[in-house]
Phi, psi and omega in degrees: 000333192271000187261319157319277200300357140315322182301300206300326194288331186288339177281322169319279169347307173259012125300347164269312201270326176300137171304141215274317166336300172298287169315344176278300248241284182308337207252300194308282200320284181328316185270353164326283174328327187236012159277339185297299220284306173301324177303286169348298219290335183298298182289295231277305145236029130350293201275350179260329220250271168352305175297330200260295204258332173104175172343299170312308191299302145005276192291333171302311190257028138300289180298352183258359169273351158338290196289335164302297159317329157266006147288310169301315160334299195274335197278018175220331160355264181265359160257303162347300179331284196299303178306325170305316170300324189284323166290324170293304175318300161331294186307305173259036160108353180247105177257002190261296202301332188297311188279345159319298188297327154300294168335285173310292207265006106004291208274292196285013180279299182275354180271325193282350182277354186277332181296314194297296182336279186290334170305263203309337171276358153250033167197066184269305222283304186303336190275317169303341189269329202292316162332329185116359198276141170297188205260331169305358182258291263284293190327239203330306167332305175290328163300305195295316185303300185285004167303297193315323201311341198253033186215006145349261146015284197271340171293321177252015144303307190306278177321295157304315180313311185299328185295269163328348186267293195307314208284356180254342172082065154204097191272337214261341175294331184278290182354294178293329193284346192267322176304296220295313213277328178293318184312295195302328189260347165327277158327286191270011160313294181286324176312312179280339217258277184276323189288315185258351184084346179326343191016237221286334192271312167290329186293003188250323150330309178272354188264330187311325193304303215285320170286347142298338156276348191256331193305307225270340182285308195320304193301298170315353171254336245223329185251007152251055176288141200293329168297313193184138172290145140312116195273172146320305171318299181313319164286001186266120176300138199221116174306339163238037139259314170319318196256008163295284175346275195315305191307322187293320181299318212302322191294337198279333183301317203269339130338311177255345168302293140009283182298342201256333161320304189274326196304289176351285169324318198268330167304312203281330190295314208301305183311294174308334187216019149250018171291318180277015182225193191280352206277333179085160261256279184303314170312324198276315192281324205265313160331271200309331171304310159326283203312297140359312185268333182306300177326318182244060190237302173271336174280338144355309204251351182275294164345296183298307163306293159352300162302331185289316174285349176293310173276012188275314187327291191323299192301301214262018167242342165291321185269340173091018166277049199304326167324290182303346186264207207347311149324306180289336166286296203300353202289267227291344186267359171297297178301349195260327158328300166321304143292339160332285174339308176280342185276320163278004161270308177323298198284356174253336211260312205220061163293309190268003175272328185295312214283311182309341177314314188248049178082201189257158166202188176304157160313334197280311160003292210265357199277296201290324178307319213278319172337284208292335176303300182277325174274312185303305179285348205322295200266024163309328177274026178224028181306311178317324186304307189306321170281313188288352163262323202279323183284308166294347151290314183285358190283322208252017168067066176236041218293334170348291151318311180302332188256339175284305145318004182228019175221002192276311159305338198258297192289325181272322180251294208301307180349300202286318205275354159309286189330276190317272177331346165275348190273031144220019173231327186076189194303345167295330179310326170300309173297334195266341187291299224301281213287322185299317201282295186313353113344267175349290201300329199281336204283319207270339166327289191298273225295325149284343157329284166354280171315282195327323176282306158308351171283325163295303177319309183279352140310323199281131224298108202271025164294295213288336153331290201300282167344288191299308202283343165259022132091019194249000000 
């Protein structure tokens, strides 16, 4: 026990003492990394299924992400959650109970992808029509969706497990278990895809393979966890460690729920009023999909930094070190400026170079992606803001702000203006909602910062006044 707390006072220590930079840079990267990595399984096969089946295959596996985002739902539920507990519990000294809050949440990680699994293989044809999908799709749709479904269980074991894995303090192992699965669905994409003919069923085969490999190192690690192996004891669920779990988990959960409300919405809009235009029923769908993975491919890293600031924030707004808590948000929102920047010369300046990555289509195809690309995605560079503040309210322990901010793009703005705006624009009105509502969103971002900061500053201890204004 005297040796946790020693572990623990030297991490205080450098998370109070360390240049906040060097620190970021230690915190960020790992989760950069295995936010990327979740992206990849996305993009890969996008870019073999788009070459191989073409545009329908495309617009299938659009429709099928809705249930991918509630596999990231849950998996930040109870892993975000789980981890949260176990570190705070740890941190003060209870380690039989901290591993309890792992152990549950080990058990609802892989239990809730088995429920998600069988909800969607007795309801796939009823859940694919509610998605939006056309009648020229449903077939590849139902093939691929239904393969993926079974491998549900272990993408989000994998992805939740990695929280835990980092939160037991081996950050470079969850790192590897989310590459081997991308590496493995990499590989056996073209193989299955082209090599066997396979089209929509091997690429959903080869992505089940790599997540069932990544799931089963997780499981394997989870029964040596390095604070103390898991017992049997651990896994028995206990109604006030799930809802311990959960409170901690909800904002990041309902963040994506968010996401997932609106992916819905936007299918069935795409679907629906470009039957009324000239681009037709599929194109509008298999476009916005590409675009969509592409997007969180730079949003991934946006993601990741946010995460990287959270626990430098968390200590050091705890401790009233409010400087270093502004310092480290001005960090994160520089570097999240930065890509922003570059991400948005891509989607305006090389839109159809992008779109071409993942095969041919039509002229009209390629007409409507580069549109949808430059109007929709338009305010990409100021994107960064809204996630990476909605994280520092919840970092200084305000999640309230935190949860309301992270909703404030899908649900308060872009939601209502899908709707409204196509019914006097048709379908560019879908484009034009995407950049007004992230505008909204980032402007009501600043403004509260703005205050939350100014609240620190006038807390803050007035030597460190003095200190900051003289530049020392």
């Amino acid at each position: 026990m005297r040796e946790e707390k020693n572990i623990a006072g030297e991490r205080e220590n450098k998370l109070g003492t360390f240049p906040v930079e060097k620190l970021l840079g230690q915190f960020a990267v790992p989760s950069i990394i295995a936010m990327l990595v979740s992206a990849l399984y996305n993009i890969v096969d996008q870019f073999f299924i788009g070459r191989s089946v073409g545009e329908l295959g495309n617009a299938a596996t659009n429709v099928a992400f809705p249930l991918t985002i509630s596999c990231v739902a849950l998996s930040l539920l109870f892993g975000i959650g789980g981890a949260s507990a176990f570190n705070l519990t740890l941190g003060g000294g209870d380690r039989e109970k901290a591993l309890h809050y792992a152990g549950n949440a080990a058990v609802m990680l892989f239990g809730g992808g088995v429920v998600l699994c069988v909800f969607v293989r007795l309801f796939l044809s009823k859940l694919l029509v509610f998605f939006g999908t056309p009648s020229n799709v449903m077939e590849y749709a139902e093939i691929y969706t239904g393969i993926t479904s079974f491998g549900f269980p272990f993408l989000i074991l994998t992805n939740g497990g990695g929280h835990l894995v980092r939160a037991d303090g081996s950050p470079k192992n969850a790192m590897f278990y989310n590459l081997s699965g991308a590496v493995i669905n990499t590989i056996l994409d073209p193989l299955f895809i082209f090599g066997f003919g396979m089209g929509m069923a091997g690429a959903a085969l080869a992505t089940i393979i790599g997540q069932i490999f990544s799931g089963i190192l997780v499981f394997c690690y989870l029964r040596r966890f390095r604070t103390a192996p898991l017992a049997v004891r651990h896994l028995k669920i206990r109604l006030s460690y799930v809802t311990e779990i959960v409170s901690l988990g909800a904002a990041s959960f309902f963040n994506q729920i968010a996401m997932m409300i609106v992916q819905i919405v936007l299918n069935k809009s795409l679907t629906h009023y470009g039957s009324m235009s000239v681009y037709g029923e599929s194109v509008p769908l298999a476009c916005a999909g590409i675009i969509t993975k592409v997007n969180q491919v730079f949003f991934s890293i946006i993601i990741g930094l946010s995460q990287g600031m959270q626990p430098i924030a968390s200590f050091n707004y705890g401790a009233k070190k409010f400087e270093r808590v502004r310092q480290v948000y001005g960090l994160a929102l520089k570097r999240g400026f930065i890509v922003s920047a570059i991400s948005f010369l891509c989607f305006q300046l090389i839109p159809r170079p992008i779109i071409s990555l993942f095969g041919d289509g039509s002229e009209m195809y390629f007409l409507f992606a580069e549109k949808y690309f430059r109007i929709y995605l338009f305010f990409t560079f100021i994107n960064c803001i809204q996630p990476i503040t909605s994280n520092l309210f919840t970092a200084i322990g305000k999640p309230k702000k935190g949860i309301f901010l992270s909703m404030t793009r899908q649900i308060l703005f872009l939601l209502p203006l899908i709707i409204i705006f196509p019914l006097f624009l048709g379908i560019d009105g879908i484009m034009y909602a995407g950049p007004i509502a992230d505008l909204v969103a980032g402007i009501v971002a600043v403004w509260m910062v703005r205050k939350e900061l100014a609240k620190m500053r006038a807390e803050m201890p007035v030597k460190d006044r003095i200190n900051k204004n003289a530049g020392t």
